[in-house]
C-alpha positions as CSV (number, residue, x, y, z in Angstrom):
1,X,-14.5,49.9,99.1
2,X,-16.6,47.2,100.9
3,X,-15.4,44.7,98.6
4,X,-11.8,45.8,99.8
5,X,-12.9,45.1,103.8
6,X,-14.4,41.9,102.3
7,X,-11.0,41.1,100.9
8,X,-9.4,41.4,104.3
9,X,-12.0,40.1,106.2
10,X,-11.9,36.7,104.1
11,X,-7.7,37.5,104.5
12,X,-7.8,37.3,107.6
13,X,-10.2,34.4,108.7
14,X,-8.1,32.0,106.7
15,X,-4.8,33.4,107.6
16,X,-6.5,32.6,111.5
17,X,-7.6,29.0,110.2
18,X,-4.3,28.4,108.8
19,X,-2.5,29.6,112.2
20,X,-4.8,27.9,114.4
21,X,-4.8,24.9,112.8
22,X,-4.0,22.0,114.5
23,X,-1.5,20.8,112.5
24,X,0.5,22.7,114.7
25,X,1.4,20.4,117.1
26,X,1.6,22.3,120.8
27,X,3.4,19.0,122.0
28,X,5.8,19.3,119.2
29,X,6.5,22.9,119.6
30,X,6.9,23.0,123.0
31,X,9.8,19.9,122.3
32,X,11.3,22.7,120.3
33,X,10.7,25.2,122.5
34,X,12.2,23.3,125.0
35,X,15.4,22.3,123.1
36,X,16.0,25.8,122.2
37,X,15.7,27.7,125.9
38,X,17.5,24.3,127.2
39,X,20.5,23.7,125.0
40,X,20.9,27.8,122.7
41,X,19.7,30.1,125.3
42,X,23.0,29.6,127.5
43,X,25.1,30.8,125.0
44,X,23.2,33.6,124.1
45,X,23.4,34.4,128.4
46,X,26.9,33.6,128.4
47,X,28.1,35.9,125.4
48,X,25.3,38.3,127.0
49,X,23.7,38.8,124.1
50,X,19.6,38.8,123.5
51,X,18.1,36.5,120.6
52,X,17.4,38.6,117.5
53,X,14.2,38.6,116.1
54,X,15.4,37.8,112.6
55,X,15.5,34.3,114.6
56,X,12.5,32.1,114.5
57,X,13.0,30.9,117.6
58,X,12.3,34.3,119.1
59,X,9.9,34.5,121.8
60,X,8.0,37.5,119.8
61,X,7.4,34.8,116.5
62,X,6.1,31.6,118.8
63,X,2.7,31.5,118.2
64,X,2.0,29.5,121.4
65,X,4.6,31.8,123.5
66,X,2.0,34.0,125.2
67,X,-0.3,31.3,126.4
68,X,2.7,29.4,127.4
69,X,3.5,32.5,130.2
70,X,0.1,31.9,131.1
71,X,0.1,28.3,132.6
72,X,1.0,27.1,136.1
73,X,1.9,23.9,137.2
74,X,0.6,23.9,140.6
75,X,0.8,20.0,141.3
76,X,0.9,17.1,139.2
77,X,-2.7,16.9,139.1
78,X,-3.8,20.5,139.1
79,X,-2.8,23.2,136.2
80,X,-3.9,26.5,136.2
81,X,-5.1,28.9,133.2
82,X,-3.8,32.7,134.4
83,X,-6.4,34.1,131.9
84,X,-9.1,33.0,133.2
85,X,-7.7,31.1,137.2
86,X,-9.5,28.2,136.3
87,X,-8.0,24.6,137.0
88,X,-7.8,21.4,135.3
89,X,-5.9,17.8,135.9
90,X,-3.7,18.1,133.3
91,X,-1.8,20.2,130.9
92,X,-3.8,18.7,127.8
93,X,-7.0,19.9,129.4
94,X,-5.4,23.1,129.6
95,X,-4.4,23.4,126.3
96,X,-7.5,22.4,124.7
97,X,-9.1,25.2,127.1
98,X,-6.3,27.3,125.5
99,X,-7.5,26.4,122.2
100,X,-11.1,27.0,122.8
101,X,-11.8,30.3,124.7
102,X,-8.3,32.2,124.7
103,X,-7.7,32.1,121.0
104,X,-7.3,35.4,120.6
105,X,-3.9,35.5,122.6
106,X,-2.0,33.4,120.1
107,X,0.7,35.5,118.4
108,X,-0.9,36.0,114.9
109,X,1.1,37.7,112.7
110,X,2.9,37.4,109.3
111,X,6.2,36.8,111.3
112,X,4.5,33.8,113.5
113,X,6.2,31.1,113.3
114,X,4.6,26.8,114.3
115,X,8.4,25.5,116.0
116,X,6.7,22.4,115.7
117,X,7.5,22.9,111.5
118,X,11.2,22.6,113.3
119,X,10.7,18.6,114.5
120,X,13.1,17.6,112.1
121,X,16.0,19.3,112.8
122,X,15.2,19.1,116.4
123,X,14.4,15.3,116.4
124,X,11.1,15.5,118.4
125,X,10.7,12.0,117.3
126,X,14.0,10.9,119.6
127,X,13.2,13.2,122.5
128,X,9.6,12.3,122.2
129,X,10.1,8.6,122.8
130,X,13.3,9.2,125.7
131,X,10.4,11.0,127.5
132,X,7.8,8.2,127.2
133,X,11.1,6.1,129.2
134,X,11.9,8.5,132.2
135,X,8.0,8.4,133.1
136,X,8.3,4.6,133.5
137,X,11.0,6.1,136.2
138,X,12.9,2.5,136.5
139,X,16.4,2.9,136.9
140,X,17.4,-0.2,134.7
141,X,14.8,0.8,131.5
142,X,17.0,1.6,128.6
143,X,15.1,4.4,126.4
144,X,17.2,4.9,124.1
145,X,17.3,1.5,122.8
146,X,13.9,1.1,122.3
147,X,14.0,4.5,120.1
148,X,16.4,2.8,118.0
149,X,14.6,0.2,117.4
150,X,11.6,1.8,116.6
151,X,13.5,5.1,114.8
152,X,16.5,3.4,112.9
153,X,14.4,2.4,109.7
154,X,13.7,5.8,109.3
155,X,17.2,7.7,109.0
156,X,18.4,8.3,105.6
157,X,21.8,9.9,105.1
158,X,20.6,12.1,101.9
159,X,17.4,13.4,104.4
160,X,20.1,14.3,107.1
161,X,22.4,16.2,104.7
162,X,19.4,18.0,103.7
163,X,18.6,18.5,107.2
164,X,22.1,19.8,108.3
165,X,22.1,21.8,105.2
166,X,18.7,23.7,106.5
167,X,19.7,23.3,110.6
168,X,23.1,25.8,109.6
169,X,21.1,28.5,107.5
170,X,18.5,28.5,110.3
171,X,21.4,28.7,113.2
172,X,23.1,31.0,111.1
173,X,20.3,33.4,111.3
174,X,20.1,33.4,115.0
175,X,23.5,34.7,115.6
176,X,23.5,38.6,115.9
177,X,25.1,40.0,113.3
178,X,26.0,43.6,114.9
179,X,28.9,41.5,117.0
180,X,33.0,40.9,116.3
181,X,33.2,37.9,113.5
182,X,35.5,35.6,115.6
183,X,32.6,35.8,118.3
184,X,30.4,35.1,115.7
185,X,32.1,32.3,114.3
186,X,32.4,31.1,117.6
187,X,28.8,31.2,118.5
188,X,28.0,29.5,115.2
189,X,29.8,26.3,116.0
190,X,28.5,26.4,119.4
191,X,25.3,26.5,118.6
192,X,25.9,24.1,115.2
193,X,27.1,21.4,117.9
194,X,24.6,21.8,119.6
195,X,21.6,20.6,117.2
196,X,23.0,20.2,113.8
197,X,26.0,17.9,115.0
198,X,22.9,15.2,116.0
199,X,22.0,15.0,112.3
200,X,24.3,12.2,111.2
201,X,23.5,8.1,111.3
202,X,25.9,7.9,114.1
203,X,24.5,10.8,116.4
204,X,21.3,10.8,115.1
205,X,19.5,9.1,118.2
206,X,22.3,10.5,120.6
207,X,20.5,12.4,123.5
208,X,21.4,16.7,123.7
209,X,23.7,17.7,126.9
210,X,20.9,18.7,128.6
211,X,18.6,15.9,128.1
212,X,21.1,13.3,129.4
213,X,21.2,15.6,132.5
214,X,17.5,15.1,133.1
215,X,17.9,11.3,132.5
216,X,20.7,11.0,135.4
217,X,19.1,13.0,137.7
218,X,15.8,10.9,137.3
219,X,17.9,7.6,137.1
220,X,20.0,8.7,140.4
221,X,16.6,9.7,142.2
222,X,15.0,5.9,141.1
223,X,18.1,4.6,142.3
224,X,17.8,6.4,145.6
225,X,14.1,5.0,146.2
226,X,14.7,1.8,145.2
227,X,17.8,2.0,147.7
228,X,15.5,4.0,150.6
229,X,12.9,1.3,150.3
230,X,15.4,-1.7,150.5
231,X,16.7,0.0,153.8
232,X,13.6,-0.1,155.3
233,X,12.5,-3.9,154.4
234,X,16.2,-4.7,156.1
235,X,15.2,-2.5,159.2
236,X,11.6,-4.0,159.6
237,X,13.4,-7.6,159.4
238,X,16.0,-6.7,162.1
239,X,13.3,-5.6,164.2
240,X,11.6,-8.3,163.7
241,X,14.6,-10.6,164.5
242,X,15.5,-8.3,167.9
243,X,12.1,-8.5,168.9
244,X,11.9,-12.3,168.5
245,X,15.5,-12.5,170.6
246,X,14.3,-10.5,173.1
247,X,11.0,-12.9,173.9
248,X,13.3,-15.7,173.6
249,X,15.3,-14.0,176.4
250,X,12.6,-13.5,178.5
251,X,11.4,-16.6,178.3
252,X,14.7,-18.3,179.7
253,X,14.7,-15.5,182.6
254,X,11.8,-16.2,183.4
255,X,12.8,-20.2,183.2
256,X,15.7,-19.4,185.1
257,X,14.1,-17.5,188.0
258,X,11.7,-20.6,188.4
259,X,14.6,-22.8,188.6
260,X,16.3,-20.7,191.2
261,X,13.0,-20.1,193.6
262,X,12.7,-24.3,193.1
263,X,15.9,-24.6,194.3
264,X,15.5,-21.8,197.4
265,X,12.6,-24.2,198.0
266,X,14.8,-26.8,198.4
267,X,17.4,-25.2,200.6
268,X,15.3,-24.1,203.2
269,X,14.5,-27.9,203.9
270,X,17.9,-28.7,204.1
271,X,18.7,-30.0,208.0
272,X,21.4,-28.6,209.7
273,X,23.7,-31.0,209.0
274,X,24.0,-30.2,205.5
275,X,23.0,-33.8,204.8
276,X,19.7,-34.8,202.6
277,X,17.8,-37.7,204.3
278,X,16.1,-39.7,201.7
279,X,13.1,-41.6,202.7
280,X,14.0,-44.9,200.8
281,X,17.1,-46.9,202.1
282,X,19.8,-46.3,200.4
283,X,21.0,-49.3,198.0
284,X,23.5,-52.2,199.3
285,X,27.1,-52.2,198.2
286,X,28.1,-55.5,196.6
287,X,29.9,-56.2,200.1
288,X,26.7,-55.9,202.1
289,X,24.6,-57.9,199.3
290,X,27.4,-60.9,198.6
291,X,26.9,-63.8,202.0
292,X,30.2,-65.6,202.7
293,X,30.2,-69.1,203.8
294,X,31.5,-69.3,207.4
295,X,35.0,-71.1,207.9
296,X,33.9,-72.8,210.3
């Protein structure tokens, strides 16, 4: 009997190990976590139906799922752990805290399921790399040439066939089966175009719906900056310009009203006569400086 609690003891310590291994990648399951709420939830909300658990995408099979719940973003800098309300500068900091002293709430169980096993369908390597470009936030960057350049040697068309081939049985078993088969059908190829459609040489590094969302809205907000900020360096050169007119005004009024009170000055001195005595003679006409001889 003890060596039957042994058994289970040692069962489940490496079944734990194995779980909480860190070759599950949090950053690569929560890509596919992600992709999944992003891009499949939708049509499960739109046909109002709730993901079956035979799916491995369900909430109840993510390992990471409950201490997901459990973060806040409070600020760029500041994350928050609801287990425990302490804070850290970053969600890595919070996931190694995660790691270390809420172990316990990972979902461990023989259904659990690492979505990070799920990169290849999902192409965490293309989404990875698109992300790395929008924090550069410049409007005129071009991710997704850079991921082709770095990505291309590694597409193979018998890999991707492979891949599509695995991408439909795994789609296939998150449609509910308890519904009419033309919905069914439907719902297949909805979700099919959604991820498996990507796993050809042609569409391979082509960005999901809702990722080239994100990409506009951050390139349409860069834009808007970049516009904002060119506003105001045209607004504190106008001033600049108004400002300079306006001393250049003030300096001929103030010209100007020295020239008048000069000339008042003069005008009061004027005799009566209207006629301005000079003290010098003034100069001889040619008639007055020319002698004739006398006839006589």
């Amino acid at each position: 009997m003890n060596v039957y609690y042994l058994l289970i003891i040692i069962y489940y310590f490496v079944y734990s190990f194995i779980v909480c291994d860190q070759s599950c990648s949090r950053e690569n399951s929560r890509i596919v976590r992600d992709y999944f709420i992003e891009a499949i939830y939708p049509i499960y909300e739109k046909n109002h139906l709730s993901i079956p658990y035979e799916c491995i995408f369900s909430p109840n099979r993510d390992i990471f799922y409950q201490q997901e719940l459990n973060k806040a973003k409070i600020s760029n800098t500041q994350w928050l752990c609801k287990y425990c309300n302490k804070t850290f500068y970053s969600e890595y900091h919070l996931d190694k805290h995660l790691s270390n002293r809420h172990n316990d709430t990972l979902i461990q169980n023989e259904q659990s399921v690492c979505l990070a096993d799920y990169c290849l369908i999902f192409r965490c390597d293309v989404l990875k790399q698109t992300k790395k470009s929008i924090r550069s936030v410049n409007p005129l960057a071009r991710g997704p040439d850079i991921v082709i350049r770095k990505s291309k040697q590694f597409i193979n068309e018998q890999q991707l066939t492979i891949l599509r081939s695995r991408c439909a049985s795994v789609i296939n078993e998150c449609v509910p089966h308890n519904i009419h088969h033309d919905n069914r059908v439907n719902i297949q190829h909805e979700m099919y175009a959604e991820v498996c459609a990507y796993l050809t040489t042609n569409r391979y590094l082509e960005l999901p719906n809702y990722f080239k969302s994100l990409i506009s809205f951050t390139t349409i907000l860069s834009a808007a900056i970049f516009i904002f900020l060119c506003l105001i360096g045209i607004g504190i050169l106008r001033r600049a310009d108004w400002k300079f007119n306006d001393e250049e005004d003030e300096s001929e009024k103030h010209l100007s009203d020295e020239t008048i009170s000069t000339a008042t000055a003069l005008l009061s001195k004027t005799p009566a006569s209207g006629i301005i005595h000079s003290s010098k003679s003034p100069p001889s006409t040619i008639r007055h400086r020319v002698r004739f001889k006398s006839l006589d």
